[in-house]
MARGULO-228777 format. One line per field, with one value per atom (N, C-alpha, C): residue in one letter; z, y, x; residue number from 1. Coordinates in steps of 0.001 Angstrom, whole numbers. Layout:
REM residues N
rest	A/...;
z	Z/...;
y	Y/...;
x	X/...;
nr	NUM/...;
END
This chain:
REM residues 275
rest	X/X/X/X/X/X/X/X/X/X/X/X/X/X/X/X/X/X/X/X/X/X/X/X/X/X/X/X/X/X/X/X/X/X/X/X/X/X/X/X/X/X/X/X/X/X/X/X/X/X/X/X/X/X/X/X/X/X/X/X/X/X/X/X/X/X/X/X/X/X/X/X/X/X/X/X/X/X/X/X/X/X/X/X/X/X/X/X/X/X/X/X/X/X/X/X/X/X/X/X/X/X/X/X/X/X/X/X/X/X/X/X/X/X/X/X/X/X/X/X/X/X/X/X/X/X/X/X/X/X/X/X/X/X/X/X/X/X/X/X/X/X/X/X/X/X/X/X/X/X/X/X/X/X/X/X/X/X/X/X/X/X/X/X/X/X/X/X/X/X/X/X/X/X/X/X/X/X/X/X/X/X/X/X/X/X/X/X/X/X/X/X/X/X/X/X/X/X/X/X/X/X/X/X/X/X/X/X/X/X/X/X/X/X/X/X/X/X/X/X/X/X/X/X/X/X/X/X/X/X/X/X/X/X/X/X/X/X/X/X/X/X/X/X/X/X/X/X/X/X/X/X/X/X/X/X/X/X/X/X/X/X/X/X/X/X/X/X/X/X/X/X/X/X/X/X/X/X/X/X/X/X/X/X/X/X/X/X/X/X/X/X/X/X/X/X/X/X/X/X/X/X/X/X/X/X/X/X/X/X/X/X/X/X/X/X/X/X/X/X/X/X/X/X/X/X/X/X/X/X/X/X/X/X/X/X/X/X/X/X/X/X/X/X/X/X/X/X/X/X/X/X/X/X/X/X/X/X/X/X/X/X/X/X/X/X/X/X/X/X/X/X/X/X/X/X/X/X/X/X/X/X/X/X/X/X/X/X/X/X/X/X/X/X/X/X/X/X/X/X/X/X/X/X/X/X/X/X/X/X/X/X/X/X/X/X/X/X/X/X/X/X/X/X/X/X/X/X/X/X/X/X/X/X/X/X/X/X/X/X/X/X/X/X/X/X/X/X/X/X/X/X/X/X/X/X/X/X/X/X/X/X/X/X/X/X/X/X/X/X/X/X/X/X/X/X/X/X/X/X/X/X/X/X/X/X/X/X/X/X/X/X/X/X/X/X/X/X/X/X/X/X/X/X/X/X/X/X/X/X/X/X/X/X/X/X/X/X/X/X/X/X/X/X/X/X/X/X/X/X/X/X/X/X/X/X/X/X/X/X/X/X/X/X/X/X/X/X/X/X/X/X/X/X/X/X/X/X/X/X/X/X/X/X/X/X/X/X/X/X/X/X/X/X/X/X/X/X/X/X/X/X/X/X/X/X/X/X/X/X/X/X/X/X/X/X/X/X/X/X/X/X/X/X/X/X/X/X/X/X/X/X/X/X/X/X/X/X/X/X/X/X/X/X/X/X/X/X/X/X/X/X/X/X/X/X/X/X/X/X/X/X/X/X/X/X/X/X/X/X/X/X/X/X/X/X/X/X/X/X/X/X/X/X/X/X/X/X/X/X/X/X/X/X/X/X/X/X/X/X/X/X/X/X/X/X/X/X/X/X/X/X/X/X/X/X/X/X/X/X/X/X/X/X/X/X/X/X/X/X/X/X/X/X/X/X/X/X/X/X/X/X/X/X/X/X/X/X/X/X/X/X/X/X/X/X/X/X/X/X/X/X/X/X/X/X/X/X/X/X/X/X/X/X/X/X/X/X/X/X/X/X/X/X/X/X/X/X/X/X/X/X/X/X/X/X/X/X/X/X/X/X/X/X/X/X/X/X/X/X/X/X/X/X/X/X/X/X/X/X/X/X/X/X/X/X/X/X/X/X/X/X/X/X/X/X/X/X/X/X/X/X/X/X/X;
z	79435/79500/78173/77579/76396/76905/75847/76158/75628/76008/75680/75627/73684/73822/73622/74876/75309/73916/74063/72645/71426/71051/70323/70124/71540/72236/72082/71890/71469/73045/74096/75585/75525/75183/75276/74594/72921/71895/72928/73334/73913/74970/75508/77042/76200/75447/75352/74426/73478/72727/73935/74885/76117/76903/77322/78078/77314/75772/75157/74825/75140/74953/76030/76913/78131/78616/78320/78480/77399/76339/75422/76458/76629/77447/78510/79628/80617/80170/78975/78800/78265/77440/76540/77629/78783/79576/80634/81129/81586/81348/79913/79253/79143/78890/78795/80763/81402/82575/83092/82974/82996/82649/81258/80775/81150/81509/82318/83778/84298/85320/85397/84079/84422/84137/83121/82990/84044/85080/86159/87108/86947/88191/88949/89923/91312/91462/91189/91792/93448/93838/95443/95433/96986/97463/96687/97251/96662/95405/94285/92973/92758/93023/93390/93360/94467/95473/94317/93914/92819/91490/91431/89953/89997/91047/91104/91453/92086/92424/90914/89937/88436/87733/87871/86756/87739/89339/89595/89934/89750/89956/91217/92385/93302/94495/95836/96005/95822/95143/95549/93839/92731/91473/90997/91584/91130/90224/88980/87485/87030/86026/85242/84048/82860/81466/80830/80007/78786/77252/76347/75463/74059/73254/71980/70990/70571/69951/69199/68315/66821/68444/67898/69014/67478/68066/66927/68066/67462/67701/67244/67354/66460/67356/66657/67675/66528/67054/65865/64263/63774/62286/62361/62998/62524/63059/62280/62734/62466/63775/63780/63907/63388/63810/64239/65541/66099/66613/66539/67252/69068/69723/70998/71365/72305/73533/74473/75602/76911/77826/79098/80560/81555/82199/82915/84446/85413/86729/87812/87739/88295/90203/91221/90115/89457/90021/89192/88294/87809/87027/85491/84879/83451/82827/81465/80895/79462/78658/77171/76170/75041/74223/73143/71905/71141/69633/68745/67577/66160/65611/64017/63570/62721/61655/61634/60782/60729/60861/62226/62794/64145/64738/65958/67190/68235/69294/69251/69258/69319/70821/71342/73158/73712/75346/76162/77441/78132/78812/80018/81462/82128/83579/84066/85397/86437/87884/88851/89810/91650/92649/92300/91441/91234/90733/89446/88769/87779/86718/85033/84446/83667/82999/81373/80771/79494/78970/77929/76765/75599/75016/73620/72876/72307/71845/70592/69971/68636/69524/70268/71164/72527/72226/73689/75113/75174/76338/77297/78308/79574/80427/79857/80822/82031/83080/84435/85364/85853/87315/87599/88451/88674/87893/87964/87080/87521/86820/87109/85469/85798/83930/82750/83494/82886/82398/83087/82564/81377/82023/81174/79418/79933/78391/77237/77971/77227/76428/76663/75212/74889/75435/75090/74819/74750/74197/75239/76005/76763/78410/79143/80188/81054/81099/82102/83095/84650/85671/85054/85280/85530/86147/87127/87032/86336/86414/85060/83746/83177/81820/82101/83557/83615/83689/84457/84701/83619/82599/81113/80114/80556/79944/80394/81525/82088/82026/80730/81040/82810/83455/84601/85108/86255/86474/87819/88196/89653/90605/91646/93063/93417/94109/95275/95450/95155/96014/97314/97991/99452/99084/99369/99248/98045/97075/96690/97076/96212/96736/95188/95195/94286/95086/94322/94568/94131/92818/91738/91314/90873/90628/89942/88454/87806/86546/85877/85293/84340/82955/81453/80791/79958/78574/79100/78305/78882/80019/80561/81326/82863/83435/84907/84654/85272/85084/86879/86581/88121/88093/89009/89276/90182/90168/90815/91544/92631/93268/94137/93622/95012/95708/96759/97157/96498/95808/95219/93536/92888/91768/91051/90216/89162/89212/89550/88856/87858/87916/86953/86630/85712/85670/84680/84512/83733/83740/82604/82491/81969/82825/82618/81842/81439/80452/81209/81440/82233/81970/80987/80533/80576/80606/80792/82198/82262/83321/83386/81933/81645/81706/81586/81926/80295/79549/77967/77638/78884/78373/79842/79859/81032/80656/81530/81382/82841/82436/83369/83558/84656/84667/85171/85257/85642/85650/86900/86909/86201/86238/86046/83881/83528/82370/81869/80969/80809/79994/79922/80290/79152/79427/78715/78621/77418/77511/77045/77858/77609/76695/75557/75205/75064/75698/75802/75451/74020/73239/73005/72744/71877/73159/73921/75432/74759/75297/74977/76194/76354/77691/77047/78194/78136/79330/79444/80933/81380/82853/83512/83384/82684/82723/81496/80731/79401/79883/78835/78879/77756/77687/76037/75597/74053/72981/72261/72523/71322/72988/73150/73922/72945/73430/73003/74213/73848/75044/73764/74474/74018/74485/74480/75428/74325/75596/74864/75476/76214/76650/75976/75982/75666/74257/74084/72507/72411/71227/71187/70621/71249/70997/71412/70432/70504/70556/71816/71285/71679/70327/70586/70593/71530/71368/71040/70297/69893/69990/70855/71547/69929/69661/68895/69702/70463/71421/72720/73936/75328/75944/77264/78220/79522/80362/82004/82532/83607/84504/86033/86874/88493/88928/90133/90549/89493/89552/88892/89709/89568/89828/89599/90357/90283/89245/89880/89056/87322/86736/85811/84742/85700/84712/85179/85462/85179/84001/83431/82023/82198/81465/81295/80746/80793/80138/79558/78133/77924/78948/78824/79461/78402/78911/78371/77768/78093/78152/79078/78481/79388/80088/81451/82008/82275/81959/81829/82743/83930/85072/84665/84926/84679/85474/86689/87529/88004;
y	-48428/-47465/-46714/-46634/-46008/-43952/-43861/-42270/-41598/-40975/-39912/-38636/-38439/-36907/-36112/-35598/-34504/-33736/-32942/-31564/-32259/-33803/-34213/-34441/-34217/-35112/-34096/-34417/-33153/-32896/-33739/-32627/-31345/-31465/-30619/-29780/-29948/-28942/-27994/-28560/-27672/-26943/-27313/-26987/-25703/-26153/-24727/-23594/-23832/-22957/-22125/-22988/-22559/-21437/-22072/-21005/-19864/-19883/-18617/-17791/-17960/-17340/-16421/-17613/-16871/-15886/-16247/-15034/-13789/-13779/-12709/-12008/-12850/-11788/-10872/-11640/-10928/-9982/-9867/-9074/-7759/-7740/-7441/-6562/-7030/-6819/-6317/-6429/-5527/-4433/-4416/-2728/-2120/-2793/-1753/-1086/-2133/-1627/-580/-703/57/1197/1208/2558/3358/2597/3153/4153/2962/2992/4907/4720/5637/6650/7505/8095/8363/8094/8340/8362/8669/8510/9828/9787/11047/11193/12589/13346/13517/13498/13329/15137/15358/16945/17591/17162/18159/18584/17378/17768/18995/17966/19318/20810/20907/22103/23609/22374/23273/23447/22565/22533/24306/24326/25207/26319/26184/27567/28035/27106/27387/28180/28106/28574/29463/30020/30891/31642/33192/34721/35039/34151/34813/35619/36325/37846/37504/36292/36448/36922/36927/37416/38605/38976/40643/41155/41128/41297/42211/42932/43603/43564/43535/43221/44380/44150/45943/44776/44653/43768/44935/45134/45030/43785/44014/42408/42763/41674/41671/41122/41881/41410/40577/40142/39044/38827/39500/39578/38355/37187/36800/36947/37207/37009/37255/36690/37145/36877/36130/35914/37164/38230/39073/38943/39338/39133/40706/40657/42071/42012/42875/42660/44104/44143/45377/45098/46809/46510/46932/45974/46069/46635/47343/47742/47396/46412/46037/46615/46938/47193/46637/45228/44560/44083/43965/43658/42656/41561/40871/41036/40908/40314/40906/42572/42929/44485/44692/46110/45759/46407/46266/47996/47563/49098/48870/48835/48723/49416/49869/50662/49850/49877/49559/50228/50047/50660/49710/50552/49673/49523/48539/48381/49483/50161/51789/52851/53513/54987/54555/55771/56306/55196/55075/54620/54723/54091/53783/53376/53136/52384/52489/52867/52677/52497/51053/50634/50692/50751/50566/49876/49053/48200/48156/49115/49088/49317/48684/48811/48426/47421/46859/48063/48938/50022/49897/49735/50051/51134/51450/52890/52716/52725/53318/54308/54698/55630/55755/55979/55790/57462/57439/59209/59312/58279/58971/59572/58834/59230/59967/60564/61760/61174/59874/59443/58503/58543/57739/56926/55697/54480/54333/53803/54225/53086/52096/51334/50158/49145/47856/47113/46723/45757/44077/44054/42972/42213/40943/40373/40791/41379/41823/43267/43693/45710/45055/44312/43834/43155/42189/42360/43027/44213/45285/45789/45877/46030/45527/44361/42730/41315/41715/40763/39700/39872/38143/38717/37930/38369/37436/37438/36652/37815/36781/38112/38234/39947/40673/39927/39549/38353/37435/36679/35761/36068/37274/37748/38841/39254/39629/38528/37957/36623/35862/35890/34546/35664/37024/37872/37425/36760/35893/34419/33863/32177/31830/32427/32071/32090/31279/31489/32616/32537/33294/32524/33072/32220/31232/30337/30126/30762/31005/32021/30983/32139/31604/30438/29339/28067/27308/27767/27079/25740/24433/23608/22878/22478/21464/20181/19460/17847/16672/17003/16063/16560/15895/16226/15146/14514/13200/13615/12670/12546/12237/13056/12555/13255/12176/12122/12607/14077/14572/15544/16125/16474/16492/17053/17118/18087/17373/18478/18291/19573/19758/20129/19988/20447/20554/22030/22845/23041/22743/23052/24244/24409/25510/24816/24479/23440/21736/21381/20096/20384/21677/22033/22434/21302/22015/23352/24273/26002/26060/25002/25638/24003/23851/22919/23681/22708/23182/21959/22576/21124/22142/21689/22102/21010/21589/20439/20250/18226/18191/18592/18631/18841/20277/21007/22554/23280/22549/23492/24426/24972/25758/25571/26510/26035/26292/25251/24351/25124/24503/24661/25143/25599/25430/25680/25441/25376/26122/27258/27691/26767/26857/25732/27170/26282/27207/26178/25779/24797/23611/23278/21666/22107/23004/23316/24253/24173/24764/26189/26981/28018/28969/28680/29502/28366/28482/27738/28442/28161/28813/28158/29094/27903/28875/29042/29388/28359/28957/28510/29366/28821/29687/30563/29710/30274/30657/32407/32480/33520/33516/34156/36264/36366/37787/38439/38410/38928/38158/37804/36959/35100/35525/34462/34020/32979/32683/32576/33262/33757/33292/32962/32584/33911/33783/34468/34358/33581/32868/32814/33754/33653/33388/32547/32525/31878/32936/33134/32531/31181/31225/31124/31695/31861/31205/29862/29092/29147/30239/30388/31819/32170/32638/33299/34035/34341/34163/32988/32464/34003/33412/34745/34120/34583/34182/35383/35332/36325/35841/36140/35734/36949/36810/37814/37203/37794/37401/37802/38085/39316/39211/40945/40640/41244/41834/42047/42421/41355/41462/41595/42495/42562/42008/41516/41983/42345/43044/43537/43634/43630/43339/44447/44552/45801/46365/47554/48377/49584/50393/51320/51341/51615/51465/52217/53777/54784/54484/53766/53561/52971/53115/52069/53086/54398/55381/55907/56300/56605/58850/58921/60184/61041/61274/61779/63243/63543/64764/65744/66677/67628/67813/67634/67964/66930/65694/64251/64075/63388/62669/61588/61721/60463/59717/58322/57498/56022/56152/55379/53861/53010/51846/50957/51521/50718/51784;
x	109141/108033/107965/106578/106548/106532/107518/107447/106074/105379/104284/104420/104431/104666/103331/102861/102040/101926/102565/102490/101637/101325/100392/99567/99243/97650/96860/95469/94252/94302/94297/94128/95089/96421/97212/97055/96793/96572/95505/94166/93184/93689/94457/94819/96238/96438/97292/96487/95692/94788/94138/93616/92344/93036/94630/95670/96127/96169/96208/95340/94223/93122/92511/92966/92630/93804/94641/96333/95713/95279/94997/93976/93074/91533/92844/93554/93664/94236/95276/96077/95450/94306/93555/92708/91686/90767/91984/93054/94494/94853/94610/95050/94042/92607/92035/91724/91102/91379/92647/93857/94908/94599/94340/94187/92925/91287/90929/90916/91954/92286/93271/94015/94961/94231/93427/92416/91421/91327/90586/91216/92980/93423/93428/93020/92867/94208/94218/95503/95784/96925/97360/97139/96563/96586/97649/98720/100038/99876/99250/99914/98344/96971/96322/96384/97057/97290/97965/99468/100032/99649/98354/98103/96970/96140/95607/96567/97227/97814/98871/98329/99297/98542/96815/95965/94968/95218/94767/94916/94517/94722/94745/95459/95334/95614/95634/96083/97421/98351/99810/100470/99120/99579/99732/100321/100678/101176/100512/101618/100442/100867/100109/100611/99337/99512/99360/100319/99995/100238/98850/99071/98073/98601/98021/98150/95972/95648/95051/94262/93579/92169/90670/89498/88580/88301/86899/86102/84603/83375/82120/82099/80805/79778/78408/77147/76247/75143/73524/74407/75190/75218/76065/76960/77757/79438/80208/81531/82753/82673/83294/84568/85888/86993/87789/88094/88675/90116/90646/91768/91853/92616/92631/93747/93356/94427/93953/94920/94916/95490/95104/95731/95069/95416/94737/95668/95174/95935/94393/95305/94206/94246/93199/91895/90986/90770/89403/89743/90769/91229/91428/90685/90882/90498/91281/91033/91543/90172/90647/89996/91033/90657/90239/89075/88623/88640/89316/88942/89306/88264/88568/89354/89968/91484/91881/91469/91779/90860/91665/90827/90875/90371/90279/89614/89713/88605/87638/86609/85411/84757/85738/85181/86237/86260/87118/86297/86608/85889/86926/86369/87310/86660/87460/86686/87792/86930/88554/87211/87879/86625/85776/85234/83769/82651/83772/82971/83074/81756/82541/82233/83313/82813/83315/82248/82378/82518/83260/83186/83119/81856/81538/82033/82852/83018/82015/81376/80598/79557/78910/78074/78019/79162/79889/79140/79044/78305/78914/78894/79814/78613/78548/78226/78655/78072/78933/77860/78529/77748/78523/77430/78426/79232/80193/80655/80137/79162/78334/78245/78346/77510/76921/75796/74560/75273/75884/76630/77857/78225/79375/78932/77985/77009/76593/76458/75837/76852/78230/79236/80126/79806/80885/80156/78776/78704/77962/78877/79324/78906/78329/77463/78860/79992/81144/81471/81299/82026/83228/83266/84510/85443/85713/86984/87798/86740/86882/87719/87069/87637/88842/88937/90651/91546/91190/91871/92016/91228/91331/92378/92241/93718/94849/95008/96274/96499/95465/95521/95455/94203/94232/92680/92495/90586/90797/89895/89201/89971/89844/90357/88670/88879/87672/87080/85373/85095/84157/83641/83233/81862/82756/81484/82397/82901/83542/84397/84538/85895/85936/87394/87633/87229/86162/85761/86185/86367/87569/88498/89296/90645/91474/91403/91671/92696/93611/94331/93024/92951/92378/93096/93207/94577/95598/95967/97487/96780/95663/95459/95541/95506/95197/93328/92231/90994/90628/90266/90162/88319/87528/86091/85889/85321/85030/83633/82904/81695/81222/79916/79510/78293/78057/77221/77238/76304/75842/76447/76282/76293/77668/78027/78925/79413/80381/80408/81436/82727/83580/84444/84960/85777/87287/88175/89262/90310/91032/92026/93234/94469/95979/96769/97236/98459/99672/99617/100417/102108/102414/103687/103938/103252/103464/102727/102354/101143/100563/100529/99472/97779/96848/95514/95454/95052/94491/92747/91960/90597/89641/88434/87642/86439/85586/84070/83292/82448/81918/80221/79852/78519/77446/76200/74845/73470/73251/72494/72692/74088/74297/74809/74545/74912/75771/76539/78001/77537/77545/77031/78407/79825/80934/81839/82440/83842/85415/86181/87438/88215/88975/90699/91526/92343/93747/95002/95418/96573/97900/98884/100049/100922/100821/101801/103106/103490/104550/105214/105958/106862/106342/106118/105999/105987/107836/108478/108680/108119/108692/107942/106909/105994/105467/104774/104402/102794/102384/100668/100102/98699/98273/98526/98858/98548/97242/96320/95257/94334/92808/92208/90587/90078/88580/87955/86581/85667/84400/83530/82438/81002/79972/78848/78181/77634/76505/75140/74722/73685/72887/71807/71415/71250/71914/72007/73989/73890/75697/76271/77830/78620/79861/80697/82360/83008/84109/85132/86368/87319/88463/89650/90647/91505/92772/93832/94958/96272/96668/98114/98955/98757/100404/101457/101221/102376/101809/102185/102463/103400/102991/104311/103580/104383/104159/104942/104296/105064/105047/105882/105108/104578/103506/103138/101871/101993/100895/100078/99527/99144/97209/96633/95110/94537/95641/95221/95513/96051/96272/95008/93913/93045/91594/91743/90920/90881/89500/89735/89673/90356/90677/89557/88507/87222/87270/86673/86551/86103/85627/84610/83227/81989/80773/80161/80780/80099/79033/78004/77016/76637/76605/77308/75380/75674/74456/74667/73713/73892/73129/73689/73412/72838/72531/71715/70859;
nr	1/1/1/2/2/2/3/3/3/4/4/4/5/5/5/6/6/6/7/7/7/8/8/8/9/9/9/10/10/10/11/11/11/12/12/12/13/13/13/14/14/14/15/15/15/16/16/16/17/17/17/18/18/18/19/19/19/20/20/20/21/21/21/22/22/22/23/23/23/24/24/24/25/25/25/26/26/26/27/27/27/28/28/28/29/29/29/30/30/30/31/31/31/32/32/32/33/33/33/34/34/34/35/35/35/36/36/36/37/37/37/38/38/38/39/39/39/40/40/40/41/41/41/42/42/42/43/43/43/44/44/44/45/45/45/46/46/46/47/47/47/48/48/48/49/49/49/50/50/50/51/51/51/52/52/52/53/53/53/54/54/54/55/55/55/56/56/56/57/57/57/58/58/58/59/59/59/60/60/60/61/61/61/62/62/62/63/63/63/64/64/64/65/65/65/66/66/66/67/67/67/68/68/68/69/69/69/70/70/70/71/71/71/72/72/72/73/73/73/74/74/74/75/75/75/76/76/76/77/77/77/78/78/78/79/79/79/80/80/80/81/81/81/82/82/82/83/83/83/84/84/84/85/85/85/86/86/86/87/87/87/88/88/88/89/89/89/90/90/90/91/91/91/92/92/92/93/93/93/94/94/94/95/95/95/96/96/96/97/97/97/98/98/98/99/99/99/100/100/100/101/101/101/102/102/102/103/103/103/104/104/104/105/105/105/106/106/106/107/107/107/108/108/108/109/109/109/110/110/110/111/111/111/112/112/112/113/113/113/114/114/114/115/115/115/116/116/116/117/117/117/118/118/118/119/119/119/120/120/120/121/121/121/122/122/122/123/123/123/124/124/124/125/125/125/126/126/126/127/127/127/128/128/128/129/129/129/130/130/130/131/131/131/132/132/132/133/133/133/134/134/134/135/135/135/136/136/136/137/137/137/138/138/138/139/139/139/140/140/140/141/141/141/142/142/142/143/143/143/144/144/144/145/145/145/146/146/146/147/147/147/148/148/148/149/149/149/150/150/150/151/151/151/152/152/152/153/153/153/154/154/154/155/155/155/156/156/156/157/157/157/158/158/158/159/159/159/160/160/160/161/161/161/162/162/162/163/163/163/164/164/164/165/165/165/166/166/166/167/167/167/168/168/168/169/169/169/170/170/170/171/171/171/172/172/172/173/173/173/174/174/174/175/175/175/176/176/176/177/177/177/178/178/178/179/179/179/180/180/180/181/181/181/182/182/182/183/183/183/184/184/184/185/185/185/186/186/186/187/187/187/188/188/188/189/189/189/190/190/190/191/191/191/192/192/192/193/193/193/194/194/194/195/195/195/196/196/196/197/197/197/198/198/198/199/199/199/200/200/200/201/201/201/202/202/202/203/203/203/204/204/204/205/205/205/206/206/206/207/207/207/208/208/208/209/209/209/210/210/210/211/211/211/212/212/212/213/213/213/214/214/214/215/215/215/216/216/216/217/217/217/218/218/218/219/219/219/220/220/220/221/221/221/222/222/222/223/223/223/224/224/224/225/225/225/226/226/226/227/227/227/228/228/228/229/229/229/230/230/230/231/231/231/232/232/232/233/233/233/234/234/234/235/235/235/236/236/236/237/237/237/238/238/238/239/239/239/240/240/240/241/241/241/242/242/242/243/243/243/244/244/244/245/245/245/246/246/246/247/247/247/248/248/248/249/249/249/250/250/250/251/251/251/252/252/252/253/253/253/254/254/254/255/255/255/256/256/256/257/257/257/258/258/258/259/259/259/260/260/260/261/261/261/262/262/262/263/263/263/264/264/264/265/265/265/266/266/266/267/267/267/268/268/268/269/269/269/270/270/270/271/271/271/272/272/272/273/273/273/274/274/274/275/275/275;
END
């Protein structure tokens, strides 16, 4: 019998070119699927469950912040730079002092019970009503509920509110992003870093359009817990406006006091109602 060596024959040459080609596609059309695949992968309830309960303010967070920061203002082509004082306790107490590089206060705003009160001293005058967007606008700039922006002082969002649910919930890149609905409509999304579990970035929505975006960077332990240092707030609706805050020094602490975030008022100020 004559031996036949295969490996010479043009069937075989084809038949192994054809089998490597086709081994490249699967492998090729494998990874990328894979990596699709892993990029869209849905998180199980559990990991869920704790991923939110990592980046939200809620009734079980009881810390209060005492932080002095560098504030940056942009809006309308101007860029302002103030110094901050913080006193914040989530979810809805804030109380901060405002003044230039150098000199005195210029603003002390304060939000406790769903009240805000300003104090402008050049203008011996006291702002005073809801703490709503639109009040909150008027000397920040930035039309974000009062929640929200105590809560983004803690690298943290809002709780649920009523109607709220998380609908998705997927692995992209190093992320975990979670989205957030109120009915049919988009309200909030956000993405935690899976290696830390800190909350990275978020996006507030408004009719299907993103409306604010968050980034919280530069987590560093202050007390019992690590908080951004590096906060920027940006409003892409209406007239743009950035503000970023920058802790040079934070504390927390547990507990807190309500009374602590009343502002102390001269006598013979004029108080100016806002609704």
């Amino acid at each position: 019998m004559t031996d036949i060596n295969l490996s010479h024959t043009p069937l075989h040459r084809n038949c192994g070119v054809s089998f490597i080609i086709a081994l490249s596609c699967l492998v090729i059309v494998s990874g990328c699927s894979m990596k699709a695949s892993r990029d869209q992968e849905h998180l199980p309830p559990a990991v869920v469950a704790r991923s939110w309960e990592q980046i939200s303010g809620n009734e079980n967070f009881d810390f209060t912040l005492r932080a002095v920061g560098k504030v940056v203002l942009e809006t309308g082509g101007r860029r302002m730079i103030q110094r901050g004082v913080f006193l914040a306790k989530a979810p809805a107490s804030l109380r901060v002092e405002i003044a230039p590089p150098i000199g005195l206060p210029n603003l002390f705003l304060s939000i406790n019970d769903g009240t805000i009160m300003v104090y402008v001293p050049p203008q011996a005058i006291v702002y005073t009503g809801r703490a709503t967007p639109d009040n909150l606008a008027r000397f920040l700039e930035l039309g974000l509920p009062a929640g929200q922006l105590i809560a983004s002082l803690f690298g943290k969002t809002m709780p649920l509110a009523t109607g709220e649910d998380i609908r998705t919930a997927v692995v992209e890149g190093k992320s975990h992003r979670l989205d957030i609905y109120s009915a049919n409509a988009k309200s909030r999304s956000f993405w935690i870093a899976t290696d830390t579990g800190h909350l990275s970035q978020g996006k507030i929505f408004a009719g299907g359009e993103p409306i604010y975006s968050l980034e919280f960077k530069d987590y560093r332990l202050a007390g019992k817990m690590a908080i951004p240092h590096l906060i920027e707030i940006i409003q892409s609706r209406q007239e743009e406006a950035k503000l970023k805050i920058e802790y040079l020094d934070a504390m927390l602490a547990e507990g807190g006091d309500s009374s602590d975030f009343r502002l102390a008022l001269p006598a013979g100020v004029r108080v100016v109602y806002l609704d």
